[in-house]
C-alpha positions in Angstrom: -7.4 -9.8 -0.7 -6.3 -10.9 3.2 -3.8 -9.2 5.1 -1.5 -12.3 4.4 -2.0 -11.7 0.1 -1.3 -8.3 0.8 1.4 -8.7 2.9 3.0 -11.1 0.4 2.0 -8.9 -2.6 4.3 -5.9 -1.3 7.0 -8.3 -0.4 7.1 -10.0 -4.1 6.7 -6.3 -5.4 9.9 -5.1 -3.9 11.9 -8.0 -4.4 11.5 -7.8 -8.3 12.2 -4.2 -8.2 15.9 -4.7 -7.1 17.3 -1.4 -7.6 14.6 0.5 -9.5 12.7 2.4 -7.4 9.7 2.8 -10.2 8.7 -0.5 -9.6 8.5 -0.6 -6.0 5.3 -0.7 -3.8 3.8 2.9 -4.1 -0.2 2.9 -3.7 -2.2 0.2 -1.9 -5.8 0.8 -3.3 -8.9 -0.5 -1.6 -12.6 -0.7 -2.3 -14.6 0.5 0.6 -16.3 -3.2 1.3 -12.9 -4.4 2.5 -11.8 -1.7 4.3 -12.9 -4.2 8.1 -11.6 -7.3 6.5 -8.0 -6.6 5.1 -7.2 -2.8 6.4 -8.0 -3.2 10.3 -6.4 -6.9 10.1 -3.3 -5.0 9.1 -3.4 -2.1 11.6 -2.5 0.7 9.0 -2.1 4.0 10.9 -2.0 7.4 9.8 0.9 9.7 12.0 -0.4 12.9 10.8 -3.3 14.3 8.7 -0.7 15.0 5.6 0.8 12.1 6.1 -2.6 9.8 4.9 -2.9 6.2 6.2 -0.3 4.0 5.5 0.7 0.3 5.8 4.0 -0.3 5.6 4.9 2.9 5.1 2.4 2.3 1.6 -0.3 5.1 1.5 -3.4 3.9 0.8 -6.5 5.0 -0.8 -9.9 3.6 0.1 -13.1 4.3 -1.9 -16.1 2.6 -3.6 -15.0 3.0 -7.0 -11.5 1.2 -6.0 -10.0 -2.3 -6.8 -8.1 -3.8 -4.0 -4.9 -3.9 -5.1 -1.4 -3.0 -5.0 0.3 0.0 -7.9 3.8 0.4 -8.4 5.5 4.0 -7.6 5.2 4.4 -11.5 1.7 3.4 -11.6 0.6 5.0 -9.3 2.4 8.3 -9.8 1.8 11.5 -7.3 -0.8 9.7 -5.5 1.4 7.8 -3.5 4.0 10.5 -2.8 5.6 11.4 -0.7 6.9 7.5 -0.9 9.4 5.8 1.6 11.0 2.6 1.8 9.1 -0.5 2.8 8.7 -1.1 6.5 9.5 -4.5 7.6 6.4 -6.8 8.6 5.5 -6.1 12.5 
């Protein structure tokens, strides 16, 4: 996945929700191999230690056993939470 399919992947996600929050963007997951090639393209930053890296306000998880992919908020349940409303694209 680039930056732009992810990019574009949040903004489809959150334009079918409409109003129900369940189905918006609520966990970016990626495997560890493209962590250089889609995650620092996209500047995700991480304000605070609790806070975990984010994109987009997204949190993300990064790990070997991941799929690089995007989970709705009921999908992806707790482990996106606390969750926030999309940030616009920089």
């Amino acid at each position: 996945m680039t930056p732009d399919q992810l990019n574009h992947a949040l903004d489809a996600m959150a334009a079918a929700a409409g109003d129900d929050p369940n189905l918006a963007p609520g966990l970016i997951t990626v495997e560890s191999g493209h962590w250089v090639d889609v995650l620092s393209a996209v500047r995700a930053t991480c304000a605070a230690l609790n806070d975990g890296l984010r994109h987009r306000e997204i949190v993300i998880h990064v790990g070997s056993q991941q799929e690089t992919k995007v989970l709705t908020r009921a999908e992806a349940g707790e482990l996106g939470a606390p969750y926030r409303d999309l940030e616009a694209r920089a």
